[in-house]
ZAPASE-522238 format. One line per field, with one value per residue: residue number from 1; x, y, z of N, C-alpha, C in turn. Coordinates in nm, 4 decimals. Atoms other than C-alpha are relative to their C-alpha. Example, Ala and Ser with C-alpha at 12.3 -4.5 7.8 and 13.67 -1.06 7.14 Angstrom:
BEGIN
resi (1, 2)
n_xx (0.0890, -0.0820)
n_yy (-0.1190, -0.1190)
n_zz (0.0000, -0.0060)
ca_xx (1.2300, 1.3670)
ca_yy (-0.4500, -0.1060)
ca_zz (0.7800, 0.7140)
c_xx (0.0900, -0.0770)
c_yy (0.1200, 0.1090)
c_zz (0.0000, 0.0730)
***
This chain:
BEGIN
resi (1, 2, 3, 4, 5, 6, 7, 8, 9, 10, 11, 12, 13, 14, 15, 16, 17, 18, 19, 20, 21, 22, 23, 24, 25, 26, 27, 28, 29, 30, 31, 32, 33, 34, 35, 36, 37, 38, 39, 40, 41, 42, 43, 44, 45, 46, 47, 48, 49, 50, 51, 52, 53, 54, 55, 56, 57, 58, 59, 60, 61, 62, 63, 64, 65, 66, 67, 68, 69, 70, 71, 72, 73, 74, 75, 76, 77, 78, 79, 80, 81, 82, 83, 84, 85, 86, 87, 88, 89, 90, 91, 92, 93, 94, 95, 96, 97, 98, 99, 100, 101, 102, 103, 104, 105, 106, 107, 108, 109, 110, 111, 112, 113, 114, 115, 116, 117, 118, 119, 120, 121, 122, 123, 124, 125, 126, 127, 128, 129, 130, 131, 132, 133, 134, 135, 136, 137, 138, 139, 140, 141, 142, 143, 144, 145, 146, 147, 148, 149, 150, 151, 152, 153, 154, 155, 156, 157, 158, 159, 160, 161, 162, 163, 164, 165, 166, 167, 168, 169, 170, 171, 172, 173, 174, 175, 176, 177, 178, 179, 180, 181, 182)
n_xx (0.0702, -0.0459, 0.0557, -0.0410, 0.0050, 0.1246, 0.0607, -0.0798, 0.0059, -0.0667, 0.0114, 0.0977, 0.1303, -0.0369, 0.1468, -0.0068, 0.0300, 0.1719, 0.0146, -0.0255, 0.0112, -0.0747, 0.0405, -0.0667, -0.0363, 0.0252, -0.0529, -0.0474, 0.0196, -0.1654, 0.0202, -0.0643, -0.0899, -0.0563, -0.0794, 0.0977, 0.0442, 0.0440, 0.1817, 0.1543, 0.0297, 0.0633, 0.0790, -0.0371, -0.0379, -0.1343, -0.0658, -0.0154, -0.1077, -0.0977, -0.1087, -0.1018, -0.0616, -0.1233, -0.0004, 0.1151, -0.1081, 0.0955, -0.0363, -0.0281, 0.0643, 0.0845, 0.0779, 0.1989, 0.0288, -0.0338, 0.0868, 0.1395, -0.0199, -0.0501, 0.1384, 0.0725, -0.1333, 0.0320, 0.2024, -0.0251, -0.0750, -0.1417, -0.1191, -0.1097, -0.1315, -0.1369, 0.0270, -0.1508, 0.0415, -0.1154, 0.0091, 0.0326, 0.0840, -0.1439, -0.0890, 0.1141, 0.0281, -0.0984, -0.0677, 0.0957, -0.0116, -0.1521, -0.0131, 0.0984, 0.0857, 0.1385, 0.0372, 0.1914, -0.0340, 0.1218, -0.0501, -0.1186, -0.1581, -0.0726, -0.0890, -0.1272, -0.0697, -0.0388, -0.0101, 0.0348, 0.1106, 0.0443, -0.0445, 0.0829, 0.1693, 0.0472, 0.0900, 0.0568, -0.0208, 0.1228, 0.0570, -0.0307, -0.0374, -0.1310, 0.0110, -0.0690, 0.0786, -0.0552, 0.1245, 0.0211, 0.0509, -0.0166, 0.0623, 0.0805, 0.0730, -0.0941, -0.0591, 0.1036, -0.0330, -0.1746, -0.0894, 0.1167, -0.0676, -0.0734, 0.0560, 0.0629, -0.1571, -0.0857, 0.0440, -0.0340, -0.1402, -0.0585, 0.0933, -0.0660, -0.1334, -0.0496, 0.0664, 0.0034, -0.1167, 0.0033, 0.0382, -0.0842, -0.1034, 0.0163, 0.1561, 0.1119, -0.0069, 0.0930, 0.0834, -0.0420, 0.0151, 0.1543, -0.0155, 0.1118, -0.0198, -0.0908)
n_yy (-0.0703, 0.0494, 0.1662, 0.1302, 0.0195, 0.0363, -0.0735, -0.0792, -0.0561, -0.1195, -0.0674, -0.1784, 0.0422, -0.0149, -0.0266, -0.0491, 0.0719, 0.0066, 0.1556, 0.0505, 0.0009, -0.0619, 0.0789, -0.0108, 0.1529, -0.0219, -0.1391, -0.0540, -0.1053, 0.0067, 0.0005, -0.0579, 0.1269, -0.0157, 0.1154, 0.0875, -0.0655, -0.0997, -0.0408, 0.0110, -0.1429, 0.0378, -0.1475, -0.0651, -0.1226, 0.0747, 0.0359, -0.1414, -0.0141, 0.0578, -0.0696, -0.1569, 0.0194, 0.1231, -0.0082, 0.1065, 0.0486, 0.0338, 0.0588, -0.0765, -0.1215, 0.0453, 0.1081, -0.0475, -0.0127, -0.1088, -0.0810, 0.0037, -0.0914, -0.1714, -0.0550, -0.0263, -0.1116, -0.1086, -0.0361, -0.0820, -0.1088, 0.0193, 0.0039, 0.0805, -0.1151, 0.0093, 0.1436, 0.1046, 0.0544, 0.1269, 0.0595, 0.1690, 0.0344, 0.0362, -0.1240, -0.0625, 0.0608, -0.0285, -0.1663, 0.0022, 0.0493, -0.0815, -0.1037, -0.0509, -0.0440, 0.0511, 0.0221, 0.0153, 0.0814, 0.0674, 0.1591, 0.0597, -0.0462, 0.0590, 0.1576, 0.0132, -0.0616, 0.1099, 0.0152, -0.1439, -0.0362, -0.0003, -0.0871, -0.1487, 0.0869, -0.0747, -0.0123, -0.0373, -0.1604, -0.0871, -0.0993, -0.0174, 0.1134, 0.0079, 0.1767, 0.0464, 0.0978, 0.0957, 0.0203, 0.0781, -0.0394, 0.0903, -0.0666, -0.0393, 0.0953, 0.1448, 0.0712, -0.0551, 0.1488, -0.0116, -0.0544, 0.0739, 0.0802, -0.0607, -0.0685, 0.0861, 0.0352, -0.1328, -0.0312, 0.1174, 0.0272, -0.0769, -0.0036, 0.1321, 0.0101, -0.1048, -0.0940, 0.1435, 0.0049, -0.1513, 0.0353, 0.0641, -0.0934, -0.1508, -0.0092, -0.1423, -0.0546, 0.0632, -0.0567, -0.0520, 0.0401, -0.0023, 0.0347, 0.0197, 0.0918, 0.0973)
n_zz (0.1052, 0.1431, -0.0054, -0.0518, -0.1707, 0.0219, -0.1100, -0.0587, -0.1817, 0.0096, -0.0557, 0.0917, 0.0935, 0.0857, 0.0504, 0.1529, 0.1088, -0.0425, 0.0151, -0.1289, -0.1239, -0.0869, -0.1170, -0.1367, -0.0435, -0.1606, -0.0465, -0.0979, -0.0640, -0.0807, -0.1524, -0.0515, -0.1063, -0.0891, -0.0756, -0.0823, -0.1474, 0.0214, -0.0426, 0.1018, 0.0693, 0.0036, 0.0573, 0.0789, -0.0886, 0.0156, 0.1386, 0.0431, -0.1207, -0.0264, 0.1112, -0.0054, -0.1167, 0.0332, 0.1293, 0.0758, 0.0988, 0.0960, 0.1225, 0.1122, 0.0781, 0.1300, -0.0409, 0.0482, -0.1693, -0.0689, 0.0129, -0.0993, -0.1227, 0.0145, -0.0022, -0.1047, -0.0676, -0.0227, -0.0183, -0.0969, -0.0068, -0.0943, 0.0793, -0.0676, -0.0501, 0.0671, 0.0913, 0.0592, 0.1181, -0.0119, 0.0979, 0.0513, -0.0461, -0.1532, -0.0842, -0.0460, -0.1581, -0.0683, -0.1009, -0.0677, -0.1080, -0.0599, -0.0474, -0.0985, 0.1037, 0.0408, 0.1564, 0.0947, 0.0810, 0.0008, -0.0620, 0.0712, -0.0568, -0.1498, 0.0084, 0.0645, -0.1063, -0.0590, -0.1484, -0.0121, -0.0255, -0.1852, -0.0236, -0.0026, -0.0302, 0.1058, -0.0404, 0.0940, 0.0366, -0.0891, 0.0540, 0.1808, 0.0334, 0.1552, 0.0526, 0.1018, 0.0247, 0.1142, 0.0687, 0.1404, 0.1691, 0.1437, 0.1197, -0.0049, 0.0656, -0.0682, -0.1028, -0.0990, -0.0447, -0.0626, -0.0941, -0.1407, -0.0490, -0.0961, -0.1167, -0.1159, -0.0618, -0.0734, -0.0573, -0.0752, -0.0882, -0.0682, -0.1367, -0.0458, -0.0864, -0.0464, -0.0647, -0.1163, -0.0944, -0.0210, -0.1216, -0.1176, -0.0167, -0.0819, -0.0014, 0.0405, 0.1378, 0.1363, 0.0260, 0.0712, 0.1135, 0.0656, 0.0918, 0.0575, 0.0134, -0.0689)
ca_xx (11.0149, 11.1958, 10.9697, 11.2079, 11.0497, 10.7312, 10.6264, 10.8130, 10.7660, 10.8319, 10.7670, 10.6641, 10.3536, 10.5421, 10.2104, 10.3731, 10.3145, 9.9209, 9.9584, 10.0735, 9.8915, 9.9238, 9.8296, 9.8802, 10.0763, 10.1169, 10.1701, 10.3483, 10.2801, 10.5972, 10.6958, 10.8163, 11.1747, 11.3255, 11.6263, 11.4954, 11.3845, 11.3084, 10.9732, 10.6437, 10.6082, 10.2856, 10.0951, 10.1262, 10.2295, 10.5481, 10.6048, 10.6362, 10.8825, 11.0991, 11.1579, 11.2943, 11.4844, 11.6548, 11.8382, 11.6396, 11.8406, 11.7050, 11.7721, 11.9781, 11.8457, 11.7446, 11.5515, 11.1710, 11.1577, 11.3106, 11.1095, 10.7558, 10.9147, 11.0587, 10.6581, 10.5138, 10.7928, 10.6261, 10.2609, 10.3540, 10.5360, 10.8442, 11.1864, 11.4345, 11.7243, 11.9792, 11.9773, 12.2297, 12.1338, 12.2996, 12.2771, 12.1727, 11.9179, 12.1728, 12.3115, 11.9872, 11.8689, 12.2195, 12.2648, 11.9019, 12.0315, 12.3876, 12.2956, 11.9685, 11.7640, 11.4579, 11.3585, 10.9850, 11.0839, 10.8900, 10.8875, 11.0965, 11.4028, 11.3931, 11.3774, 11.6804, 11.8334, 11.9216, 12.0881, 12.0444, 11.7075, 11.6902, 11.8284, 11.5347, 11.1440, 10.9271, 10.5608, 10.2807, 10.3275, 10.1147, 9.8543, 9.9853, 10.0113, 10.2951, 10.2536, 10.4791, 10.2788, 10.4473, 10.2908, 10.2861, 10.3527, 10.2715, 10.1665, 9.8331, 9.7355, 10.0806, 10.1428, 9.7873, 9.8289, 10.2178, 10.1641, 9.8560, 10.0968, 10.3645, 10.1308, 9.9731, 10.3518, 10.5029, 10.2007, 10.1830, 10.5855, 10.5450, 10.2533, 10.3771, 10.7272, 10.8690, 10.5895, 10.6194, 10.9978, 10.9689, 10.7246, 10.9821, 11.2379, 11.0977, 10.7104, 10.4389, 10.6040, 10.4043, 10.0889, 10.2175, 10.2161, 9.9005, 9.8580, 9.5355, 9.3848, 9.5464)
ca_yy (9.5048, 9.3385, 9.0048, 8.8214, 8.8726, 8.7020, 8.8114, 9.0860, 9.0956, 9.4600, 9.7287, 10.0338, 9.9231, 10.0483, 10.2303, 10.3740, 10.0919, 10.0561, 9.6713, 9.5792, 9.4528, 9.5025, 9.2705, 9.3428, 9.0718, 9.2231, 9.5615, 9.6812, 9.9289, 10.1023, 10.0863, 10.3647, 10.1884, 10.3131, 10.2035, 9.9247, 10.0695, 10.3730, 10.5476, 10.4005, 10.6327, 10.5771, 10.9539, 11.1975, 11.4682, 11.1910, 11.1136, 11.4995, 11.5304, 11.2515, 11.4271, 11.7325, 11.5641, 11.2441, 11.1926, 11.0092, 10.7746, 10.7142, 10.5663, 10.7239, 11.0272, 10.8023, 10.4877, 10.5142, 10.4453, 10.7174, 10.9240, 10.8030, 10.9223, 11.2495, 11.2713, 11.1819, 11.4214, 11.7198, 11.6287, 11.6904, 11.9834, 11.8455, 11.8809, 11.6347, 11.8505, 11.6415, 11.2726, 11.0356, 10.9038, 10.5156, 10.2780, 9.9194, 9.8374, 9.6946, 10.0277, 10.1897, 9.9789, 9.9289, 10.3509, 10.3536, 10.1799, 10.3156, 10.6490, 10.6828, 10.7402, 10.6778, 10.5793, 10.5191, 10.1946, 9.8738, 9.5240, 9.3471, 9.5517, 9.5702, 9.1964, 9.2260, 9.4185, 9.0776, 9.0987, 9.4765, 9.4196, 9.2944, 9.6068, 9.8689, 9.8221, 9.9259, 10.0831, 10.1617, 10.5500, 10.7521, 10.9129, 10.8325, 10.5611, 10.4782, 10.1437, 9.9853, 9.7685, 9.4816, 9.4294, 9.1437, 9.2752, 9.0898, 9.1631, 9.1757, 8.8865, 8.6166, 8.4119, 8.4970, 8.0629, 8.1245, 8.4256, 8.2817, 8.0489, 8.2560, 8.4986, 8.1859, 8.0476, 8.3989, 8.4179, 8.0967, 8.0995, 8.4546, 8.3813, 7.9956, 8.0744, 8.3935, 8.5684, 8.2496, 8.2926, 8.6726, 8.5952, 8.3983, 8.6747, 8.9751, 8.9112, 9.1422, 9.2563, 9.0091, 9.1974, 9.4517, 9.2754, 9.2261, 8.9868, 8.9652, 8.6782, 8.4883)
ca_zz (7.1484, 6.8822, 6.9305, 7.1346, 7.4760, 7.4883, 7.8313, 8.0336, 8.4666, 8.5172, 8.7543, 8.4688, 8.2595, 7.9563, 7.8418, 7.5195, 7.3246, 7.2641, 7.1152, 7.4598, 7.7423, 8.0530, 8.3985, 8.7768, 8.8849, 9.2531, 9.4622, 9.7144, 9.9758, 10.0785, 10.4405, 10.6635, 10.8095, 11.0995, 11.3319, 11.5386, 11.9258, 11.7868, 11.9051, 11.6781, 11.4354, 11.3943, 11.3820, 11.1046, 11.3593, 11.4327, 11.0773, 11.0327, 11.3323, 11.2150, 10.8405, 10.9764, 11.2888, 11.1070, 10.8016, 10.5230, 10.3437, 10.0088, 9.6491, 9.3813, 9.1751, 8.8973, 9.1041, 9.0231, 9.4214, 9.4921, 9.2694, 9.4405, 9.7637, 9.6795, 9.5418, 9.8363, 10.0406, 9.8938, 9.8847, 10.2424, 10.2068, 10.3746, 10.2817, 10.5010, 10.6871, 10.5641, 10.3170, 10.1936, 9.8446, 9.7886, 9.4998, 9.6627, 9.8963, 10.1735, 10.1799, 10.2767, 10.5250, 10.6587, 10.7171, 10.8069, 11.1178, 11.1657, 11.1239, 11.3337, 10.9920, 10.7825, 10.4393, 10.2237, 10.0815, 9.9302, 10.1025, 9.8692, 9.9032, 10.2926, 10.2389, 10.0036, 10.2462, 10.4073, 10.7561, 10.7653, 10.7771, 11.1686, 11.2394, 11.1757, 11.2483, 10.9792, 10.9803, 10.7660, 10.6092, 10.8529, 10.6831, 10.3078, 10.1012, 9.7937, 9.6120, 9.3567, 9.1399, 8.9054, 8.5888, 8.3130, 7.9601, 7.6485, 7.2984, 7.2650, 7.0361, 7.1330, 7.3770, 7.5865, 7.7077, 7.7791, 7.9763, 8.2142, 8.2752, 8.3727, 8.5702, 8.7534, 8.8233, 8.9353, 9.1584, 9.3035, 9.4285, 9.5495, 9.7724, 9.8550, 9.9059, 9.8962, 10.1048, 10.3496, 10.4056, 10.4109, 10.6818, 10.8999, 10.8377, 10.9065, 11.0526, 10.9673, 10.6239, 10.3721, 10.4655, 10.2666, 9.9969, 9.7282, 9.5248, 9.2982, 9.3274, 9.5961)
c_xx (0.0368, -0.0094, 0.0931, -0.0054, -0.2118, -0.1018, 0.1172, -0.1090, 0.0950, -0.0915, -0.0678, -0.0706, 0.0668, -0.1477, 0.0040, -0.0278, -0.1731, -0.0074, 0.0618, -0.1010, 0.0260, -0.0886, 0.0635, 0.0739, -0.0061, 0.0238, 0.0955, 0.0355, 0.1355, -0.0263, 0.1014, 0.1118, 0.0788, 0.0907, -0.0628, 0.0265, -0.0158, -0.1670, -0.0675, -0.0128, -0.1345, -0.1311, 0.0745, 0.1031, 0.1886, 0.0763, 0.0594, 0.1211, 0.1303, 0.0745, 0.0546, 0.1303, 0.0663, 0.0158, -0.0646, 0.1133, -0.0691, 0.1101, 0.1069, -0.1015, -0.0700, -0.0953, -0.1368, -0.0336, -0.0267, -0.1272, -0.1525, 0.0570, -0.0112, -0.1974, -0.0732, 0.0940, -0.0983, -0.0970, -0.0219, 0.0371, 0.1167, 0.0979, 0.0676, 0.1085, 0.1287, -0.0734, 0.0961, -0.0868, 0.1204, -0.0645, -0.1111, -0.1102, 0.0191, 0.0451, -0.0640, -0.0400, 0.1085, 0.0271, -0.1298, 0.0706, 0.1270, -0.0220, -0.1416, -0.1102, -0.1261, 0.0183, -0.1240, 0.1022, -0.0814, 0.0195, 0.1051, 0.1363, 0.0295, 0.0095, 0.1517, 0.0933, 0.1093, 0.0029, -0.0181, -0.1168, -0.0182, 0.0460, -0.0976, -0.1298, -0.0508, -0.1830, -0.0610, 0.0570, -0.0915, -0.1070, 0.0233, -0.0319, 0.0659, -0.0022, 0.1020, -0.0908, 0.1249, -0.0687, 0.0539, -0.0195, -0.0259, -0.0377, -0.1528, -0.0815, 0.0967, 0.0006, -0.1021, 0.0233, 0.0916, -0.0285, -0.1382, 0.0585, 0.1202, -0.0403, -0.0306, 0.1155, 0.0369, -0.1171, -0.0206, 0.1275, 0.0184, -0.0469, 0.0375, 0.1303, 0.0822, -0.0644, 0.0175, 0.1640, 0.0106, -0.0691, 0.0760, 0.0508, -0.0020, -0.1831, -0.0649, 0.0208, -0.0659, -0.1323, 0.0402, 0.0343, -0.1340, 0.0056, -0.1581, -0.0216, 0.0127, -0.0559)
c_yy (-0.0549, -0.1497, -0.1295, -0.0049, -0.0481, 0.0132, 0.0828, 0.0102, 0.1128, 0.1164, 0.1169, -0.1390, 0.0070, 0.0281, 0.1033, -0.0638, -0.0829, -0.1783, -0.0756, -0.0175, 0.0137, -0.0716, 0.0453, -0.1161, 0.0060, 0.1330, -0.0578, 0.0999, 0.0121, 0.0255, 0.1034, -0.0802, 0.1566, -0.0495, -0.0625, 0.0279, 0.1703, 0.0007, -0.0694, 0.0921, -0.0578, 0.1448, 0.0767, 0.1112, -0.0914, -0.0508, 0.1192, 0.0424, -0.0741, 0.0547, 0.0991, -0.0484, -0.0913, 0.0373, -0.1087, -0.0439, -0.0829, -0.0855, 0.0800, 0.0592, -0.0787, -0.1357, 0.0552, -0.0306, 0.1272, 0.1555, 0.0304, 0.0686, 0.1299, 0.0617, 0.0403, 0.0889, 0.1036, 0.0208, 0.0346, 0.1035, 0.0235, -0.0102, -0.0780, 0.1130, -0.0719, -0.1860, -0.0029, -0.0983, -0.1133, -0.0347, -0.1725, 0.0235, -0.0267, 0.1373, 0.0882, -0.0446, 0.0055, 0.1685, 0.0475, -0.0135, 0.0927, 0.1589, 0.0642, 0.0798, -0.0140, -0.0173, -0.0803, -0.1439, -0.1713, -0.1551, -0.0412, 0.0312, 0.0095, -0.1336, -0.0291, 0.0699, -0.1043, -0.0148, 0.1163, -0.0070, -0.0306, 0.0938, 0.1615, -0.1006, 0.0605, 0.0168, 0.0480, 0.1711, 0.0820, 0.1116, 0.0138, -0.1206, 0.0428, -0.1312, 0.0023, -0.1302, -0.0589, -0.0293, -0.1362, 0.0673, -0.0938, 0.1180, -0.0439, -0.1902, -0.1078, -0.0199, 0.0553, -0.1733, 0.0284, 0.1046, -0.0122, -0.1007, 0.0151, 0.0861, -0.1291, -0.0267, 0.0817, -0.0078, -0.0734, -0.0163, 0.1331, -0.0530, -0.1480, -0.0118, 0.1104, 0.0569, -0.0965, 0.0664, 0.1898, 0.0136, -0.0207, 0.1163, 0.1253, -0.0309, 0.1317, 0.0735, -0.0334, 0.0868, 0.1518, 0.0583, -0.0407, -0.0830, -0.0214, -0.1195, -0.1301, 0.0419)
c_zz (-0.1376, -0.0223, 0.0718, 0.1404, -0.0324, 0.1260, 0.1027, 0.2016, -0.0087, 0.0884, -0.0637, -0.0921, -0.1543, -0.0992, -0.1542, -0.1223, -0.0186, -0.0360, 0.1403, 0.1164, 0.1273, 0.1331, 0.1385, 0.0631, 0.1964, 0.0389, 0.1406, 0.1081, 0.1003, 0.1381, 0.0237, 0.0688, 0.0418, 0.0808, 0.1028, 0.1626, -0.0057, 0.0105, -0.1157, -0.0420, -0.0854, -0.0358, -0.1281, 0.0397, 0.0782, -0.1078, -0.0542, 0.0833, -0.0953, -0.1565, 0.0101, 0.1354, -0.0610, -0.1327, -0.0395, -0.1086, -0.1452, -0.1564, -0.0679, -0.0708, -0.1458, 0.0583, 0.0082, 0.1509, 0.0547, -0.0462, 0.0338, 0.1216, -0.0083, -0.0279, 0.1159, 0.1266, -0.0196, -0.0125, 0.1702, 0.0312, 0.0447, -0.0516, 0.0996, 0.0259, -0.0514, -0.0617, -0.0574, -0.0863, -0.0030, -0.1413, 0.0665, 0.1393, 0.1765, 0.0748, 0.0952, 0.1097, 0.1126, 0.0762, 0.0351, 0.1819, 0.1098, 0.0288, 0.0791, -0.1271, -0.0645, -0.1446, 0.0117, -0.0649, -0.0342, 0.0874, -0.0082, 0.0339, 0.0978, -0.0012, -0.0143, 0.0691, 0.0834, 0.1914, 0.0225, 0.0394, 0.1799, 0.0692, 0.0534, 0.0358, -0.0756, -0.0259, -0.1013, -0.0338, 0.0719, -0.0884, -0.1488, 0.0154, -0.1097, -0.0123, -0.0779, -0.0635, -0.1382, -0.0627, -0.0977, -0.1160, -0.0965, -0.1230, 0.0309, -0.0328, 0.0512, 0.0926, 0.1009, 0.1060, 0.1116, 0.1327, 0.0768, 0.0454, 0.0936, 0.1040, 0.1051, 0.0665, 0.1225, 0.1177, 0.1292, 0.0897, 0.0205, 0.1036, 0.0865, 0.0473, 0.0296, 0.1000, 0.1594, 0.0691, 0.0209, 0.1211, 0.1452, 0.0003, 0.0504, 0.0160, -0.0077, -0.1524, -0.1356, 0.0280, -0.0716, -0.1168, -0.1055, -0.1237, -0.0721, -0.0080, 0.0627, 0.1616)
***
């Protein structure tokens, strides 16, 4: 804000400032994860079962993750019988597994999850959806060149190489992913 960011990749739109633009760069439709040989949870009427029967291991009280979940939690009307709030991504997936649990969470971070991730299996949201969309900020009038350059870039080496080795690592999770465009 104080002219020395000339394009911002960022998760909130930052829609307080009206001289700002604002571009989709990609989404992300979060995935139900589960420990891996656990039933397909695949109906609403099993997605409804598994928040009152497992714990749900979720974000910290301040992760804008967490707070889409907790949303979509009570557009269901469901409260979880018991949940273990963490800080990193690892930790989540990891006690996903260990403790026979669940969590709403977006691609990326079960990616970042690392080896945790071969652990759980992870399925569309039955009957919902919860995105995370990444946006491109600029100013309005600077750097319009610069940041078609950095959108084309960022977009190019998600879909060319990140979405590729995300592919190998865990298959089926890049559809998931959205990129405009591409």
């Amino acid at each position: 804000m104080s002219e020395k960011i000339d394009v911002l990749l960022s998760p909130y739109p930052i829609k307080d400032e009206e001289e700002l633009e604002r571009e989709v760069l990609f989404q992300e439709d979060f995935v139900l994860v589960v420990k891996k040989g656990h039933e397909p949870i695949i109906s609403e009427e099993a997605f409804q079962t598994l928040i009152i029967s497992r714990p749900l291991i979720e974000y910290n009280q301040d992760s804008s993750d967490r707070i889409q979940a907790d949303r979509l939690l009570r557009s269901l009307g469901q409260k979880p019988a018991l949940h273990t709030s963490v800080s990193t991504s690892y930790l989540v997936v990891g006690l996903v597994s260990q403790l026979d649990g669940w969590s709403l969470i977006p691609p990326f971070n079960l990616w970042a999850a690392g080896l945790s991730s071969s652990e759980v299996d992870f399925y569309p949201i039955p009957g919902r959806s919860l995105t995370r969309t990444y946006w491109m900020v600029r100013k309005q009038i600077r750097n319009h060149a610069l940041s078609q350059l950095v959108g084309e870039i960022t977009k190019k080496v998600l879909t060319e190489r990140f979405l590729v080795k995300m592919e190998r690592q865990l298959p089926g999770l890049s559809r998931f992913i959205h990129v405009p465009g591409k």
